[in-house]
C-alpha positions in Angstrom: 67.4 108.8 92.3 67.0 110.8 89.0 68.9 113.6 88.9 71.3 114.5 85.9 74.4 115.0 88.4 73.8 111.9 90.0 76.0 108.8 88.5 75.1 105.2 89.3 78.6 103.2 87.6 76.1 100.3 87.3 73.6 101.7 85.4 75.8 103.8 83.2 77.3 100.7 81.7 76.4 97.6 84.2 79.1 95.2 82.5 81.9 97.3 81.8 81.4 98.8 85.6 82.2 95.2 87.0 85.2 94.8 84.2 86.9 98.1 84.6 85.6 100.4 86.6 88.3 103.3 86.0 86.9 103.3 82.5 83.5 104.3 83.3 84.3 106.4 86.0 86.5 108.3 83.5 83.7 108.8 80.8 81.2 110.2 83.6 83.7 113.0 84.6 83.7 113.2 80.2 80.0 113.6 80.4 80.2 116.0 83.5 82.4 118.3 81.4 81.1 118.6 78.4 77.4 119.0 80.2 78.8 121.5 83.0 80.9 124.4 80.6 79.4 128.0 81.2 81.4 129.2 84.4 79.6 131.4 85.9 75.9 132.2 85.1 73.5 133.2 87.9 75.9 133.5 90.3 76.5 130.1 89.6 77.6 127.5 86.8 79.5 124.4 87.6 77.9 122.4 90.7 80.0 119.1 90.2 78.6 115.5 90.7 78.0 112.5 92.6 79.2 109.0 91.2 77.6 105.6 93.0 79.4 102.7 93.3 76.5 100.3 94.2 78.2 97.0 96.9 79.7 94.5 94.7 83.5 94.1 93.4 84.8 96.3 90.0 87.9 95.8 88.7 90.0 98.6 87.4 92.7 98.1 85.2 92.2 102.0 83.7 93.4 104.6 86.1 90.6 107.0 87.1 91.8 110.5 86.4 90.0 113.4 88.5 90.5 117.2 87.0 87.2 119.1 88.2 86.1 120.2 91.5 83.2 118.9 93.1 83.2 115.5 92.5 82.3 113.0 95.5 82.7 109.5 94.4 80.9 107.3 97.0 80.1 103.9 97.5 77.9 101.6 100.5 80.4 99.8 102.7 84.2 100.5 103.6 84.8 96.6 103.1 87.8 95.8 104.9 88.8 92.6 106.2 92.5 91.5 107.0 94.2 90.0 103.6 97.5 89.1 105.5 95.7 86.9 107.6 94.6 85.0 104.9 97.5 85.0 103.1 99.4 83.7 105.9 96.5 81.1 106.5 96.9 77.0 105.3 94.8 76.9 102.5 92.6 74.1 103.9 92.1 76.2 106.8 90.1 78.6 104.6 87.5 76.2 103.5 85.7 76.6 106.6 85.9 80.8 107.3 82.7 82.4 106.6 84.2 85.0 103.9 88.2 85.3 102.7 87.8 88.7 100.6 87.0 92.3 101.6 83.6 93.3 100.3 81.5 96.8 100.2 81.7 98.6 97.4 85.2 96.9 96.4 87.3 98.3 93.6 89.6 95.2 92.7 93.4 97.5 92.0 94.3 95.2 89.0 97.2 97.4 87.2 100.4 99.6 88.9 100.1 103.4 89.8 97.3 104.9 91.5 94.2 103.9 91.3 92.5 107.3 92.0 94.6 110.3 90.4 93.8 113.8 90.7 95.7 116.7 88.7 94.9 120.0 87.5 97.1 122.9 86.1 96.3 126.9 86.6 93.6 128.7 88.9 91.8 127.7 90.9 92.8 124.5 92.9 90.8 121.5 92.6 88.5 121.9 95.5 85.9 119.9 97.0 86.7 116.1 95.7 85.7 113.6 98.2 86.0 110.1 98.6 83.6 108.2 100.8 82.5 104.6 102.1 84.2 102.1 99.5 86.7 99.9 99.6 90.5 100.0 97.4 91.8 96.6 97.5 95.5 96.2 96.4 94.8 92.6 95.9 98.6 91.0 96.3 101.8 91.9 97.5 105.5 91.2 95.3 108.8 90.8 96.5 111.0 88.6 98.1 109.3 88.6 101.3 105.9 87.8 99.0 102.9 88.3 100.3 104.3 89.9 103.5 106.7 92.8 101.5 104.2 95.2 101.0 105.0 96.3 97.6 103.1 96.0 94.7 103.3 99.6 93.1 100.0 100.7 94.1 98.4 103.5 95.2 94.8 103.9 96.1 94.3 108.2 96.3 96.8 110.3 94.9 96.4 114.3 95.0 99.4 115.3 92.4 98.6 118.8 92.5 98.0 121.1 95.2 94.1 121.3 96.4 91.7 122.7 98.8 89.4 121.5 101.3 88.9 117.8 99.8 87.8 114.5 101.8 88.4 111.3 102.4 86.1 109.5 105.0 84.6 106.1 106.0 86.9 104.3 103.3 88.5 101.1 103.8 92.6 100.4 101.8 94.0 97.3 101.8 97.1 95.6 100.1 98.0 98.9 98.8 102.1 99.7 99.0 100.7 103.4 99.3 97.3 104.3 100.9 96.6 108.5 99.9 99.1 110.2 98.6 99.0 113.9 98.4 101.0 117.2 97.6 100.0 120.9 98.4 96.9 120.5 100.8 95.1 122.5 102.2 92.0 121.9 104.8 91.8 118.3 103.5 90.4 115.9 105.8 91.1 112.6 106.4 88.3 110.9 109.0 87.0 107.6 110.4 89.0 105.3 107.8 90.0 101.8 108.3 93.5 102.0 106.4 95.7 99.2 107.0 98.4 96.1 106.0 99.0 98.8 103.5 103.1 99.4 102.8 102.6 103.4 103.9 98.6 104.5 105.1 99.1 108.5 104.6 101.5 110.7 103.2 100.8 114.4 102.8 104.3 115.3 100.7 106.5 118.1 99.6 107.9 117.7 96.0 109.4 121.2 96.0 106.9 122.4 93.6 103.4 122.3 95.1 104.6 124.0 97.8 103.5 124.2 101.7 100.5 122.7 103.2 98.0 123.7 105.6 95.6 123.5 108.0 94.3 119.9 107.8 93.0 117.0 110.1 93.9 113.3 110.1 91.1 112.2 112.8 89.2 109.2 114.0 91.3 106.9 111.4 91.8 103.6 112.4 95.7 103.3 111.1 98.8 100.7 110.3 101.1 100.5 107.5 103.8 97.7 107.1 107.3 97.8 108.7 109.1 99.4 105.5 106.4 102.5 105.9 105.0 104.9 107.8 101.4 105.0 109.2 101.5 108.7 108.9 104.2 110.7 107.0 104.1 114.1 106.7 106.5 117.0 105.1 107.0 120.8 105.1 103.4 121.4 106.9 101.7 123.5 108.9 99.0 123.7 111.1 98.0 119.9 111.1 95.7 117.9 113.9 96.3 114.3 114.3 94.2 113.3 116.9 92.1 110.6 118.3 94.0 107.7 116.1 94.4 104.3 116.9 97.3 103.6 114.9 98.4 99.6 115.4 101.8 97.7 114.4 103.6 97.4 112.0 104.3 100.5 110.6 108.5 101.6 110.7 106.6 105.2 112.4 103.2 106.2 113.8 103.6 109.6 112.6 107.0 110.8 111.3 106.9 115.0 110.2 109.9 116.3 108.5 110.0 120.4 109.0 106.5 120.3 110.2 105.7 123.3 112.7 102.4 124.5 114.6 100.8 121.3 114.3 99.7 118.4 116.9 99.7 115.0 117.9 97.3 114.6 120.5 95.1 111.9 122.1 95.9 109.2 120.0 96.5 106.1 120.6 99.8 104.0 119.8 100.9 100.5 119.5 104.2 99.2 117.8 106.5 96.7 117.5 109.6 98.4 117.3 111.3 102.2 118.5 111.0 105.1 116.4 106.7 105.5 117.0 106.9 109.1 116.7 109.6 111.0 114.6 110.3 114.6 114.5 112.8 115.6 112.1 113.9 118.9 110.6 115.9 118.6 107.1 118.5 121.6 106.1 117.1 122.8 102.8 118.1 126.0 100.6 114.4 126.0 99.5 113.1 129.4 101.1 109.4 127.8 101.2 110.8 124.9 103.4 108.9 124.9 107.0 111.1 124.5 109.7 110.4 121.4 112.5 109.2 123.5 115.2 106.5 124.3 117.8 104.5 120.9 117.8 102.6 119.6 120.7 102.4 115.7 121.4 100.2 115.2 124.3 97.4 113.1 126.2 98.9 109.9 123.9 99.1 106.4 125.0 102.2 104.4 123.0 102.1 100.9 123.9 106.1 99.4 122.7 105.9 95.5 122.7 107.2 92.9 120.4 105.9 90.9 117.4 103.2 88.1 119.0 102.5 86.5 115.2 105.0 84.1 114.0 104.4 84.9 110.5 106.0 88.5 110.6 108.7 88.0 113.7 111.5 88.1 110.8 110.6 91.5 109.8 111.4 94.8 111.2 112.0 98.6 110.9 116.2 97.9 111.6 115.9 100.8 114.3 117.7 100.0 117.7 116.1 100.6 121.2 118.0 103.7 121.7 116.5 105.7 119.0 113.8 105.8 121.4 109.9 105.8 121.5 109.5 109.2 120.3 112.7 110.7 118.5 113.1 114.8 118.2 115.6 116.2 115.5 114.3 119.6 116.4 113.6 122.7 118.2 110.8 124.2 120.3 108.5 121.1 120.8 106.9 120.1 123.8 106.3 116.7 124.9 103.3 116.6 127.7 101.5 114.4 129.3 102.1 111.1 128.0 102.0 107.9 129.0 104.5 105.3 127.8 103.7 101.4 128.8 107.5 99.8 127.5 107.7 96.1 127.3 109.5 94.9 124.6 110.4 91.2 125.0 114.0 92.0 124.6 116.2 95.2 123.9 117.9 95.2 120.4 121.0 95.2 120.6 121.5 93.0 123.2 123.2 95.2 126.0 121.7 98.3 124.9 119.6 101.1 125.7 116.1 101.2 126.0 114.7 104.9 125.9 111.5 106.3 125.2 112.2 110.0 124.6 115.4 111.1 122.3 116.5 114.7 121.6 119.3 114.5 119.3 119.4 117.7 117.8 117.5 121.3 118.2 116.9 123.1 121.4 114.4 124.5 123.8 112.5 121.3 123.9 109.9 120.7 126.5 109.3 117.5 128.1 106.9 117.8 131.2 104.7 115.2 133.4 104.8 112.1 131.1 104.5 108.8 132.4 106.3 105.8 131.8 105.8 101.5 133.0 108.1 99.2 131.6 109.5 95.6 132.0 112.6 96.7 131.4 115.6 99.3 133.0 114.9 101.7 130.7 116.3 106.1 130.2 113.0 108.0 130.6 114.5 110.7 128.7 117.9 110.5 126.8 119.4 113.9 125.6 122.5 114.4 123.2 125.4 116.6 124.1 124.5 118.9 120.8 120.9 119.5 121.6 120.8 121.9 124.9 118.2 124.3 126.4 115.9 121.8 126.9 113.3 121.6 130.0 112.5 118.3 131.4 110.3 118.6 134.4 108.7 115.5 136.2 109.2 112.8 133.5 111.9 110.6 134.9 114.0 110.4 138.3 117.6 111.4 138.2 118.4 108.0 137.5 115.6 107.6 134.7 116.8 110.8 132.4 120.2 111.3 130.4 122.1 114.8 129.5 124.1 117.4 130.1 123.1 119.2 133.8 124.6 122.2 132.8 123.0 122.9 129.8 119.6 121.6 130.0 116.7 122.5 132.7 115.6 119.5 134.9 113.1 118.9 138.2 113.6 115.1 138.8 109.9 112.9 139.3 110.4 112.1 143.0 111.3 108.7 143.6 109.2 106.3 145.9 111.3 104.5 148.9 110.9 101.3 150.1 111.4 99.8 153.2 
């Protein structure tokens, strides 16, 4: 393809490209600048670019800085393969495995920080940055637990400032101790990636000064962060879709939201090792831009709560007990529909303990209708605290099943099945 907005990172320099990457990348957005000044002639002015990243592995010791709208940076193949099975595989087991890296278009993370890192002061927003069909490999782990600590002080994507309508889709992350980062988003969408035996996946933040986000997706992904992170952490948002996930162990949370409101978790699909899956959790702030947790939906999900099968991670865990339950609600006005909970842990921690699979600790006028539960275990369907009341629990757990105060709360019991 010839076209003066089209970047191939091979062909603008073919051996620095396979040597550091970041570098080249960075003097392409140089040459995209200094070619793309006037701001607005013909109705038009600044159209942005496309940079290739041909399959092959690029190293990139120089952090790739992003400060113009427009810019799609794509490559041909997400690349992911598991790097903590090999890690936790003999060495002369290896020999005979047909490949032992990821591959696609690999960028090889070689120094700290993020990898990708997009900032710009003043008006407007970025807008329109995408990211699509190449691989971030994180390369190692550090820390006492080595390999299997999930820290290394990496990032792959990280949106510092706020921005609007950007993507990230069809990407593979690996080995990173933080996936995408981002602050201030609006209608950004993250679709169909592989992110995984990452320390945290996603993270759409609030550092107080980019201010609220909005109206985005995290869909289709194919999800799961280590046991010291979340697979999807989000903060003082509104109006967010997670749906049709399959987020897998080991991640400390599926999704956790902190003062997140209007926003759903819906149709995806949940695995995990240990209790706390889903986490709502509203935080007292003085900070009049703070969203309250409130007015979520979580429906038409399927958590699966087992233990660790794999030897080489059974010492590691979120330190959560089984009464913090499957889904945990610090909050007000939520509803909780139509979910079904399949509960077999191999044992309950502590020994003697609870198992539950919904919690309200705190809020009120919480809705919990027509969920389902199997389980190995006795188990509390439903467990509410004495400070959260106003609650409705219909037809998700028998009186034996559900915990609260009578008095306070609404309740229509699932009817129980005798047996002869």
């Amino acid at each position: 393809m010839s076209d003066e907005n089209y970047y191939d990172v091979t062909v603008w320099n073919s051996e620095l490209a396979s040597n550091d990457v970041g570098q080249v990348i960075n003097e392409i957005i140089q040459d995209i600048k200094s070619r793309q000044t006037d701001v607005d002639v013909d109705s038009g002015g600044k159209p942005g670019a496309v940079i290739y990243i041909p399959p092959g592995d690029y190293h990139l010791y120089t952090q790739v800085v992003i400060d113009i709208s427009y810019l799609k940076i794509m490559g041909s193949g997400h690349g992911f393969t598991s790097s903590s099975i090999r890690y936790n595989t003999p060495e002369n087991d290896l020999i005979n495995w047909h490949e032992i890296w990821p591959g696609g278009s690999r960028i090889l993370v070689e120094s700290e920080g993020a990898a990708f890192y997009i900032s710009r002061d003043g008006d407007p927003r970025l807008s329109s940055i995408e990211f699509e069909n190449f691989c971030i490999d994180g390369l190692s782990f550090i820390g006492d637990a080595g390999e299997n600590s999930y820290l290394n002080n990496k990032t792959g994507i990280y949106f510092a400032t706020p921005q609007d309508s950007c993507k990230v889709y069809h990407m593979g992350m690996v080995y990173l101790e933080h996936g995408i980062v981002t602050y201030g988003s609006d209608a950004l969408s993250i679709h169909d990636n592989f992110i995984a035996e990452c320390g945290s996946c996603i993270e759409l933040r609030d550092n107080g000064e980019a201010g609220q986000g909005q109206a985005s997706k995290i869909t289709d992904n194919l999800i799961g962060a280590g046991y010291n992170g979340d697979s999807i952490y989000v903060k003082n948002f509104w109006g967010l879709l997670v749906t049709a996930n399959n987020i897998f162990p080991r991640g400390a949370s599926s999704v956790h939201f902190v003062n997140v409101a209007n926003s759903q978790i819906t149709s995806n699909r949940f695995h995990a090792f240990y209790p706390g899956m889903v986490v709502l959790e509203e935080v007292d702030s003085t900070d009049v831009n703070q969203q309250r947790c409130e007015k979520n939906l979580i429906s038409a999900n399927h958590f699966l709560r087992n233990s660790e099968s794999w030897a080489p991670m059974q010492p590691y865990n979120n330190g959560l007990e089984d009464s913090f339950g499957v889904i945990h609600i610090n909050a007000s006005s939520n509803a909780i529909i139509a979910n079904h909970f399949t509960i077999e842990p191999d044992n309950v921690a502590p020994i003697g303990g609870d198992l539950n699979a919904i919690v309200i600790t705190g809020g009120m006028s919480n809705t919990v209708a027509t969920n389902t539960f199997v389980s190995t275990l006795p188990f509390y369907s439903v467990m509410i605290n004495e400070l959260s009341e106003r609650n409705t629990v219909l037809d998700s757990g028998t009186e034996e099943q559900v915990q609260m105060d009578f008095t306070k709360n609404a309740f229509r019991a699932t009817p129980a099945i005798a047996f002869q």
